[in-house]
N, C-alpha and C positions, 0 to 999 in steps of 0.2 A: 706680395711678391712684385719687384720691380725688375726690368733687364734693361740695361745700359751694352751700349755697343761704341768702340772706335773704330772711326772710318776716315779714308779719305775722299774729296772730292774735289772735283777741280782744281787737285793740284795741294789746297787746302785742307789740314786736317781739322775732325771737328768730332765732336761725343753727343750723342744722342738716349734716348727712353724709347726701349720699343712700345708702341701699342698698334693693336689692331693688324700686325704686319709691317706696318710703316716705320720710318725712323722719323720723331722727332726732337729736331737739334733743340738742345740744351746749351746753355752762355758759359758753363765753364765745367770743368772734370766733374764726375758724379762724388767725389771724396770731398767737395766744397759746394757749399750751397749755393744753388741756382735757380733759374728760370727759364722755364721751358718758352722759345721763341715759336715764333709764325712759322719757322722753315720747316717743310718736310720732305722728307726722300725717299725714296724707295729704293728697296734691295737692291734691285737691279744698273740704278745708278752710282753706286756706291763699291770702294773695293774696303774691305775690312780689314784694321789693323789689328794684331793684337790689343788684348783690352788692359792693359798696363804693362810699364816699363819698370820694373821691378828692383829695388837696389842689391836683391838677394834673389836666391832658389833655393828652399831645402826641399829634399828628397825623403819620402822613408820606404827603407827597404822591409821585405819582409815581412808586410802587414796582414796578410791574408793566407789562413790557414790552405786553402787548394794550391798555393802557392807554392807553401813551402812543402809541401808533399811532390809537387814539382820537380824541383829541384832540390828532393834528397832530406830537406833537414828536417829532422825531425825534433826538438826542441822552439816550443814557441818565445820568441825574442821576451825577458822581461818586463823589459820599457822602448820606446820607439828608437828605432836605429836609421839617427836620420846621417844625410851626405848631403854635400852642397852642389849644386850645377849652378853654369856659368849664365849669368845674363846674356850674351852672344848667343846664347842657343836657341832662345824664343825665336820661333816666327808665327805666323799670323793664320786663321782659319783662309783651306785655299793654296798656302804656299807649299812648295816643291820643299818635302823632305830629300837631302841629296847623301847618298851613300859616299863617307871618305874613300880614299883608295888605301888598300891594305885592310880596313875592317871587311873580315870575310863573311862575318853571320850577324847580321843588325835587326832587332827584331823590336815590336812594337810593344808599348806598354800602355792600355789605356786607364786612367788615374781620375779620379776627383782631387781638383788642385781650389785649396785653400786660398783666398785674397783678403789681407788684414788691412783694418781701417783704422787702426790706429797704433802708437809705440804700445809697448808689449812688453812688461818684464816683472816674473815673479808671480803671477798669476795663479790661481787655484784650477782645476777642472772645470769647477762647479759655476765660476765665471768668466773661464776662457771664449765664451762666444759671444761674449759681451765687445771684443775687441774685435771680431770679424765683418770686413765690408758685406763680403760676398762670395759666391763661388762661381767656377768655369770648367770645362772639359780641360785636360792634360793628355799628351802623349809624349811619357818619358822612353823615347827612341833608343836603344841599348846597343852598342856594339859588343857581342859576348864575349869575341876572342882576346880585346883587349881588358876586358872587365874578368875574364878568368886569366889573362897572364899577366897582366902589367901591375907593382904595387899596389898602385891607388886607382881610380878609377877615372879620373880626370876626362883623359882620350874618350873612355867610353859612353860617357853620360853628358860631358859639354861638348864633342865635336857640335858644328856650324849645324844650323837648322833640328836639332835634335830634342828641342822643345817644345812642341807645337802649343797653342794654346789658345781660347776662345770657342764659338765665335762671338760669344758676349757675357758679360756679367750677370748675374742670376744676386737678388738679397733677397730676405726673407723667406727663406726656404727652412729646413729643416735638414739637416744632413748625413743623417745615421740611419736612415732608410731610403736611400734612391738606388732606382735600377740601371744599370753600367754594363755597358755592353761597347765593343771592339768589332768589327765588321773590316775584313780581307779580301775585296773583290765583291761584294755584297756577300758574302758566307763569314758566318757567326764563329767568331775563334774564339772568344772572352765575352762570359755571359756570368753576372751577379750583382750582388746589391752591397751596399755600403755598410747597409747591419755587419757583414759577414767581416770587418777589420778588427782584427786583431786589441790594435790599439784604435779607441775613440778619435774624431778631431780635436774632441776637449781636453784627450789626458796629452793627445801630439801636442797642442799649442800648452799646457803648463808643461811639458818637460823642454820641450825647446825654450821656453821661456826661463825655467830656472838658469840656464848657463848662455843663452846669447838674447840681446834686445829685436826684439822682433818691431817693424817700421809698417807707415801704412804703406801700402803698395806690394809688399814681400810676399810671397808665393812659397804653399808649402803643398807640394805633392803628396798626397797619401799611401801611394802604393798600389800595387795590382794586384788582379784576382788571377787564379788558372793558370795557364799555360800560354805565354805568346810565344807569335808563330813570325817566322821567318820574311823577311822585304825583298824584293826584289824589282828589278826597274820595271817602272808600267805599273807597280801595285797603286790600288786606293783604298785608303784607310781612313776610318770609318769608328769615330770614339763616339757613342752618342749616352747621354745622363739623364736623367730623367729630370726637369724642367730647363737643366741645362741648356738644348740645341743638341748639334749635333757639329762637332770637331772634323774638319775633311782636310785629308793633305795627298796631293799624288807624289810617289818616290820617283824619283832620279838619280841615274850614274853621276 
């Protein structure tokens, strides 16, 4: 298990290998081979970027059976029911989620988000995590009101800041059993484990792969467990995954 983190520092941005606590910089992206250099930093010196700039976002909805007991349905989705959100939406572990004006109910989603290390297309299950770099914390931010009136869901799921993501890359993990929990103020709103999805990462990345080419860098959110709960200014939110870190954004008007 390695964990790579983006930061910036002095202005300067720069990618590192955690150990021990510390960050040690690394000569180039962790997607191309490097050499870990003499510089080291510490947390404390450093502000944290998102851990990639993604050329895509798929979403999938629906993946969790306490979910859809949630919110009524009762039929579990065949195959994965993925939607796409906007690259503009990432921001970084740390940054201000900020509520649009008009979305009246925006509520938190916390997610196991998929990061692919290489193109992607046509893939089996059985070798779909062959193509995986790594994983990270997600919080797909929901505006309800527009995601139950408006067509599509656009407004809802890519307004500005509504992607959180980080606070570092996580490989060699195993990813059909880690524990995922969501934290509202330090009080537990979404508590479960990744066993519990509906559909695998493996069968998500071959069906997404049968009809679009997946790239390195592309970001595929898995879906949420339970019940999310409601944002409001002053909230802090709190995605933590089990090797993952732990995902923190405070909300703003």
């Amino acid at each position: 298990m390695k964990q790579y983190i983006k930061f910036s520092k002095n202005k300067k941005i720069h990618f590192g290998i955690i150990e021990n606590n510390k960050i040690h910089h690394i000569s180039s992206t962790p997607f191309k081979k490097y050499n870990v250099t003499s510089e080291v930093s510490s947390f404390s010196e450093v502000d944290i970027l998102p851990p990639v700039v993604p050329g895509k976002i798929i979403c999938i909805g629906l993946n969790y059976r306490d979910h859809l007991n949630h919110i009524g349905e009762k039929p579990e989705p065949k195959h994965p029911e993925p939607f796409l959100v906007t690259p503009s939406a990432i921001i970084a572990h740390n940054s201000p989620i900020i509520l649009p004006e008009g979305a009246s109910q925006v509520e938190e989603e916390a997610e196991l988000v998929v990061i692919m290390g290489k193109t992607c297309k046509n893939v089996s299950a059985k070798n779909a995590k062959d193509y995986i770099f790594g994983y990270t914390c997600g919080n797909d931010v929901s505006a309800r009101n527009w995601q139950k009136n408006d067509l599509q869901w656009t407004r809802a799921k890519s307004s500005d800041t509504f992607a959180p993501i980080g606070p570092y890359i996580t490989t060699g993990i195993d990813p059909d059993s880690l524990d995922i929990q969501c934290r509202v103020n330090d009080k537990i709103v979404q508590n479960s484990n990744t066993k519990h999805l509906i559909h695998s990462v493996s069968k998500i990345i071959a069906f997404i792969s049968s009809f679009m080419t997946l790239e390195e860098g592309d970001l595929i959110f898995t879906g949420t467990p339970g019940q999310p709960v409601a944002l409001h200014p002053g909230d802090k939110i709190e995605v933590e995954i089990k090797h993952l870190g732990i995902l923190t954004n405070q909300v703003e008007k």
